[in-house]
N, C-alpha and C positions, 0 to 999 in steps of 0.2 A: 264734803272735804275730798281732796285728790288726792285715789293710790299714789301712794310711791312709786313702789316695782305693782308692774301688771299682774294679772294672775291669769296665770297658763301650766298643765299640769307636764308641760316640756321645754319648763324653762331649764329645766335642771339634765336633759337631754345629755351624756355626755359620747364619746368616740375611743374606741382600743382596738390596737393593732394586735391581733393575732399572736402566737410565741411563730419564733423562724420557724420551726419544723412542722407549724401549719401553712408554712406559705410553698408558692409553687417558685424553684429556683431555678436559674443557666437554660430562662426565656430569650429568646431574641427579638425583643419586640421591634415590630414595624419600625422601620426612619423613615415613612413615604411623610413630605410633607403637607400634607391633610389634616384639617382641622374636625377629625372623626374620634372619640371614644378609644376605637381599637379594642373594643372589648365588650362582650355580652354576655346575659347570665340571665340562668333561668333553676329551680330548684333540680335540678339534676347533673346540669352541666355549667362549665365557664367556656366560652369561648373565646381566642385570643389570637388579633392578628400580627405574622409573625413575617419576618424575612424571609424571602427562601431563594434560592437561582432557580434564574431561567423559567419566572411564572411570580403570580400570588398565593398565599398559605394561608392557613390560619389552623391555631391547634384546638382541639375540643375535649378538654379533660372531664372526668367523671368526678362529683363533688363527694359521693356515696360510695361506699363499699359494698362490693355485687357479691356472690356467691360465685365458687368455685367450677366453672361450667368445664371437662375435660373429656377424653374419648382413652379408655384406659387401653394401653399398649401391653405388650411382652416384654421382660423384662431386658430393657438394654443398656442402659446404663448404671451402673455403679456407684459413680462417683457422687457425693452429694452438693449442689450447687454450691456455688458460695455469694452469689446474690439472691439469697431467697428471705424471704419476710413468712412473719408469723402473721396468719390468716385463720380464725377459728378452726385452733389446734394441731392447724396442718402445714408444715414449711409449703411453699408453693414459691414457684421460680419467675422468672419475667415471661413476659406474652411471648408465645410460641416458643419456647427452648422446651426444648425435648430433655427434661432431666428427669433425677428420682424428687417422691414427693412424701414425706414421710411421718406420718402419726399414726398415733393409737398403737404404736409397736408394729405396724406392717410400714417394709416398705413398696412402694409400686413406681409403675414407669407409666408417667400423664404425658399426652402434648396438652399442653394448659393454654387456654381462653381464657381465662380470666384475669382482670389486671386487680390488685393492690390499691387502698384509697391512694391515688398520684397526687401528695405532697411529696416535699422535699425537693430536691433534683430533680431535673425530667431530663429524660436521656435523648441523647443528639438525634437519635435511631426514632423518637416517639413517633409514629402514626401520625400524619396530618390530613387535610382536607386541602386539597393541592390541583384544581381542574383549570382553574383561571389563568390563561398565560400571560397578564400582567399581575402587577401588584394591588391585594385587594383593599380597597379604599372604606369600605363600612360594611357590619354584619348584622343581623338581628334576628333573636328567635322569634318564633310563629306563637304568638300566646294562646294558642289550641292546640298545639301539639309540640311537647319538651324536646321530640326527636325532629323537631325540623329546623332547618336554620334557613338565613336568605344571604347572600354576598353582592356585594356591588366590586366592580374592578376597573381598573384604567384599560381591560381589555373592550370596552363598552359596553361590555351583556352582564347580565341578572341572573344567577344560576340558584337554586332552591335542591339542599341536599337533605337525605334523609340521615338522622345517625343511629346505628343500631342502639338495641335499648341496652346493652352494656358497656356502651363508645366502642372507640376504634382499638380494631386489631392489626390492620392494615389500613396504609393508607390509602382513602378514598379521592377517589380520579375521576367518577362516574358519578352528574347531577341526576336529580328526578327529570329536572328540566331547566333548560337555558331559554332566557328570557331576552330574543333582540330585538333592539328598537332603538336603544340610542345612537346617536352618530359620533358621541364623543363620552370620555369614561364617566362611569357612574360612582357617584362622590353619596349617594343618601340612599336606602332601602328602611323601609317602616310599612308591618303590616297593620292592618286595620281592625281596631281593639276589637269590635265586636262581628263581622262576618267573615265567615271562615273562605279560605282562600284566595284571599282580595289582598293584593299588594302593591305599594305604592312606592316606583322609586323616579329620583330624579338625577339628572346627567349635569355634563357642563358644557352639554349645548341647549341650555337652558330650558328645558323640557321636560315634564313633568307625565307620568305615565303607571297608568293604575292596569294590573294585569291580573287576572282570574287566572290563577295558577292552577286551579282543577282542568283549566282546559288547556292552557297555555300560550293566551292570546290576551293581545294589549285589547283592552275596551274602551278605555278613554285615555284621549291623547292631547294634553295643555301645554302646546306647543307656542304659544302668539300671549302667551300673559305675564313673560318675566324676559327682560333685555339683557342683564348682567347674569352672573353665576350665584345662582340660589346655596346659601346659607346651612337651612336647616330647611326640613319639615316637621309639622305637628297636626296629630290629629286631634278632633276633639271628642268630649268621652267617648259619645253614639257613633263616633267615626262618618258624622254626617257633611259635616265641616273638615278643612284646613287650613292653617295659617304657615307663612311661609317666611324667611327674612330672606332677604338678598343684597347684593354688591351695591344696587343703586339707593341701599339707605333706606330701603321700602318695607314693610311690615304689609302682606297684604291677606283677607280673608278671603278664601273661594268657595264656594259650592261646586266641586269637582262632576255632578252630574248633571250640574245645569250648564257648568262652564261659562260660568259669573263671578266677578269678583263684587263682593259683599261688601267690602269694607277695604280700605288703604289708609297708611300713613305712611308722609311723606318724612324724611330725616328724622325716623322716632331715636335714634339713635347720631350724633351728627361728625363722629369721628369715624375716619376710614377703615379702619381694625373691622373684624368679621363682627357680627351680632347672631342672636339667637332669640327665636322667639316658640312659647309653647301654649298652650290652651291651657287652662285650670278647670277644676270640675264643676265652678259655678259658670263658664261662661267667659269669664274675662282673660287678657292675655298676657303673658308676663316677658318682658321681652331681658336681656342684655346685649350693654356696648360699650363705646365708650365714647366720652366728650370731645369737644374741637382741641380741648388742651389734652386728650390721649388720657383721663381718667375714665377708669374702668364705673360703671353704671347699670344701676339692674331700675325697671319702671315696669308699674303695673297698671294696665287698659282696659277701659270696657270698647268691645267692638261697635257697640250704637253711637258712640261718642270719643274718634279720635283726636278729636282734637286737642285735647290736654291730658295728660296718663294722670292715672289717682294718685300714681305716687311715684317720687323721682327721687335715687339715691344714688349718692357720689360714693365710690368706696377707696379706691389708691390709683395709684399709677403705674401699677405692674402690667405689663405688655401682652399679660397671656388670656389667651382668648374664656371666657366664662362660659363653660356646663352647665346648666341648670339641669337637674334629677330632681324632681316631681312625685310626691306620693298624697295619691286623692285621699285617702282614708284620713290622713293627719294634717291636710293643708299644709303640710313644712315641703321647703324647696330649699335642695342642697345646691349650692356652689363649686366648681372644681374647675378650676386654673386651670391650662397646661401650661406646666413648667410650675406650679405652684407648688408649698410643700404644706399647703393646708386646705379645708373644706370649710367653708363659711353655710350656716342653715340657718333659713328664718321662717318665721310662721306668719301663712298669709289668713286676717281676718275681719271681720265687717265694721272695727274700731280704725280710727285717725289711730297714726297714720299708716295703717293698712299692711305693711310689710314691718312686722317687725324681727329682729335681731335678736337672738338665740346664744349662739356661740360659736366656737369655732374650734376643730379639731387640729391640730398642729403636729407634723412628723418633721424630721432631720429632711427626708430624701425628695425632692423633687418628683414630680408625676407625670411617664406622657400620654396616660389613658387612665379611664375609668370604668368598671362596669356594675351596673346597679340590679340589685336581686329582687323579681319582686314581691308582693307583700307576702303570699303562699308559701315561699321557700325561707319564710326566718324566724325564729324560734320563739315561740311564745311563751315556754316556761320562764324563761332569763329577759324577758320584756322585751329584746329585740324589736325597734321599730324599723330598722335600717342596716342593711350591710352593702358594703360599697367592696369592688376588689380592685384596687389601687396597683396601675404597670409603672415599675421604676425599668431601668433601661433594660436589666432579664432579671427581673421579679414579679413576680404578681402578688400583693399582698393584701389578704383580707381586714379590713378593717368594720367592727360593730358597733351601731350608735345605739345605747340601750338609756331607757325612762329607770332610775333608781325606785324599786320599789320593796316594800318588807316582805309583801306578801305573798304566797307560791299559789293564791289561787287565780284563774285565768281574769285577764283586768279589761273588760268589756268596755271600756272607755279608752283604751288605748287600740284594740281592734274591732271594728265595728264589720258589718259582714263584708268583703273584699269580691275584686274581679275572679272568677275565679276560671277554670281551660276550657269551660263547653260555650262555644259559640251561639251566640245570640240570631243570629241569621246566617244563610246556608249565601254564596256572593252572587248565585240569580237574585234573588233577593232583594238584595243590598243594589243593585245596578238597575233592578227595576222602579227604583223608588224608596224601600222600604227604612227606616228605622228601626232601633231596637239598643236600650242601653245595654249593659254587660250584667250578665246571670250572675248573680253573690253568692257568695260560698261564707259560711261560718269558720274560725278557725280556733272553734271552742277546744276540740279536741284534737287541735294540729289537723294537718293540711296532710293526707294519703295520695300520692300522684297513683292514678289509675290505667288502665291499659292505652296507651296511643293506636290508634288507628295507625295503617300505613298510605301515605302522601299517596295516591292515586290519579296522573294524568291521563286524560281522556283528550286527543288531538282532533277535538271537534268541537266547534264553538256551538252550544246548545243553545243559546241564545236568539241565534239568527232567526229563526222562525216568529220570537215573540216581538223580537226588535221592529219586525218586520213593519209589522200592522201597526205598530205605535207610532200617534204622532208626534212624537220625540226621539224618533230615532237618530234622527241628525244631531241631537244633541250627545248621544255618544257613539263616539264615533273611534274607529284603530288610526293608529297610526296610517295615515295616504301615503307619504312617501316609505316609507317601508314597507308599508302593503304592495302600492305596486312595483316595487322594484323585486320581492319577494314575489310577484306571479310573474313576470317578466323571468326571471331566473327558472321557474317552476317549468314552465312552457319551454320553454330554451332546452331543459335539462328533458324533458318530456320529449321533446319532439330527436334530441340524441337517441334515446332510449326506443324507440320507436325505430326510428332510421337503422338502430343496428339488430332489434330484430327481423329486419326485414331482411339484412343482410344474414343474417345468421339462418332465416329460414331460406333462402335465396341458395347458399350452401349446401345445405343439407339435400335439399330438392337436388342439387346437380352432384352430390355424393351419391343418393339414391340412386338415381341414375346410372351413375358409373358402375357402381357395385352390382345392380341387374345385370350390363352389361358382362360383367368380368364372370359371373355367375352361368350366365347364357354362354360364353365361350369353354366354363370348365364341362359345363353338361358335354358340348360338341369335342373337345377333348377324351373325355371318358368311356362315350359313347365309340 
């Protein structure tokens, strides 16, 4: 006999927005028109990109309340603030105001370091991440280290910044390192789940370019495999693979260090609206688009067999482009419109017909970004499977997808052990060949973020000697035209540098001179 309703222990999954006074208020989010996120998030920070003059932004709030970090002064002022917040016992003022700070019956005179958990308001003054002189087009944190972020920009280049471990006090101006190579702006940046320092961004001169940020040099360079403006990137779990969508309708698979495309599909998607496509953790790949009559469609593929997707659904006719947000641990793939004022999630499994429909979370307000926390940062006493932080036009609003359960002991079928920030392979490694899925982490007893290393570039490619002897070297390869236009430049600027020391020693040799002279007359004077 046939179930009725399926049985799945997330069918009953539901979505709640936050009260206003946990949300973050008077954002100004991005207007660049980009079909990017605008938003990233990791358990310590949210990052959010924002308007700014005369450059790109993006703001990095602390999600966590830090401790009181200050350097105690002499006693100068008097007055007691009157924007100060209650902080374990002790009024404490905004970042850097020099006021009194006052508990336990003493008062003292702090310059105070330390910010307040920043809900509510965020003031016009806040701190940003501010180096890019265009506007930044996508961000993403480094999932081995909460303090690093990466930006793509319409200024062309790839900047990788470090954020102190209690955010910003000032704002930052100055990358670890600027990443150039594209000749046209950079619209996707994605690091690579499992080796640490290995980052993948692509341009819209249709070039694709995977950079070892420890050293800060492009190593492979897929310049000749995509004709139109690339979509999306996705990596797959091991980061062995990626699948890409792009303009000309194409779904393609590559092996980035062979510099092979694996797999193609031609018109997986057959309406001109953008698509999106991402790897799943068995293997297969989940694309969205939309139809020749402009309905919106999500289909799911196995890469050994494109020819027909396992499963093809029609959903409406709304114009906004579809987010897919992906969590391995539960097979469910979240949905987000932009411009949409809801989140569609369904659960991918090995039963007909494959993607099934869940529910749907529904708000009043329109959305023009999304950013998703991953599985490490959400709370496992309250079942949290999911928290999304949802950008309305200057809002950022948390919203949490939680499993209804009775029970408060930890629900081992709802968290199985998760990716968790120590990298699986060091990116020699990784570029010499190697594999490696992602090191699991238990989240029996919550998830303790531990010390970050600090981002350390080294401007020497330690490679070059292994690449050498390998007979694959030609298979990866730096960017040529940026390379040699960058020695071309280097020589140019070298051979300046040179020319005016010689002048400069040239000088000095005939100052020398003079001054014996002048010296040989005061003697015959004297004398």
């Amino acid at each position: 006999m046939r179930r009725v309703v399926r049985q799945s222990k997330f069918r009953h999954v539901f979505g709640q927005a936050v009260k206003n006074d946990q949300c973050y208020d008077d954002i100004r989010v991005s207007r660049v028109t980009w079909d990017s996120s605008f938003c990233a998030v990791n358990p310590r920070f949210v990052a959010i990109i924002v308007d700014a003059s005369g450059g790109g932004a993006f703001l990095v709030l602390p999600l966590h309340k830090c401790h009181v970090r200050g350097q105690l002064l002499q006693p100068e002022v008097e007055d007691q603030c009157s924007e100060c917040i209650k902080l374990h016992s002790i009024r404490v003022c905004r970042i850097g105001d020099r006021h009194t700070a006052q508990g336990r019956g003493q008062r003292i005179t702090a310059l105070l370091f330390a910010f307040p958990l920043q809900t509510g308001r965020i003031d016009k003054s806040y701190p940003t991440v501010c180096g890019h002189t265009g506007p930044v087009l996508d961000i993403d944190w480094c999932p081995h280290n909460d303090q690093v972020i990466a930006s793509g920009s319409e200024d062309c280049t790839v900047m990788v910044w470090q954020i102190p471990e209690n955010g910003l006090t000032l704002s930052l101006t100055e990358p670890v390192v600027v990443l150039e190579g594209h000749s046209k702006r950079v619209g996707i940046v994605a690091w690579h789940p499992t080796a640490r320092n290995v980052l993948l961004s692509a341009g819209c001169d249709n070039a694709i370019i995977i950079w070892n940020v420890g050293t800060g040099e492009a190593l492979i360079n897929l310049d000749d495999m995509h004709v139109d403006v690339i979509y999306n990137v996705s990596w797959n779990r091991n980061g062995s693979l990626i699948c890409t969508a792009s303009k000309d309708k194409k779904v393609r698979i590559i092996d980035p260090r062979k510099q092979e495309i694996i797999a193609e599909k031609e018109k997986t998607h057959e309406g001109a609206r953008p698509m999106r496509a991402i790897f799943l953790a068995d293997g297969n790949i989940f694309t969205t688009g939309f139809s020749r009559m402009s309905e919106r469609q999500l289909a799911l593929w196995n890469p050994k067999n494109m020819e027909e997707p396992i499963a093809l659904h029609e959903m409406d006719t709304s114009n906004g482009v579809l987010l897919p947000f992906y969590d391995p641990d539960t097979n469910i793939i979240y949905l987000c419109g932009k411009g949409d004022s809801s989140i569609r999630y369904f659960e991918i499994t090995d039963e007909s017909p494959y993607v099934h429909y869940l529910n749907t979370f529904s708000s009043k307000e329109p959305q023009r970004g999304m950013g998703f926390m991953p599985k490490r940062g959400l709370d496992v006493n309250k079942c949290e499977i999911a928290r999304f932080f949802k950008l309305h036009e200057r809002k950022c609003e948390p919203i949490i997808m939680t499993v209804p359960r009775k029970s408060d002991l930890f629900q081992d079928d709802l968290y199985p052990d998760t990716a968790g920030p120590e990298a699986a392979l060091e990116a020699e490694e990784w570029f010499e060949g190697k594999n490696a899925d992602p090191l699991l982490i238990s989240l029996k007893h919550g998830y303790i973020p531990g010390k970050n290393r600090d981002l350390k570039v080294v401007k020497k490619n330690i490679l070059d000697s292994k690449l050498g002897g390998n007979k694959k070297s030609d298979l990866i390869s730096a960017p040529k035209k940026a390379a040699d236009a960058s020695d071309t430049q280097n020589e140019a600027k070298l051979d300046e540098i040179l020319k005016e020391l010689k002048s400069i020693k040239d000088t000095i040799t005939n100052q020398d001179e003079r001054i014996s002279k002048l010296e040989q007359q005061m003697a015959k004077i004297a004398d």
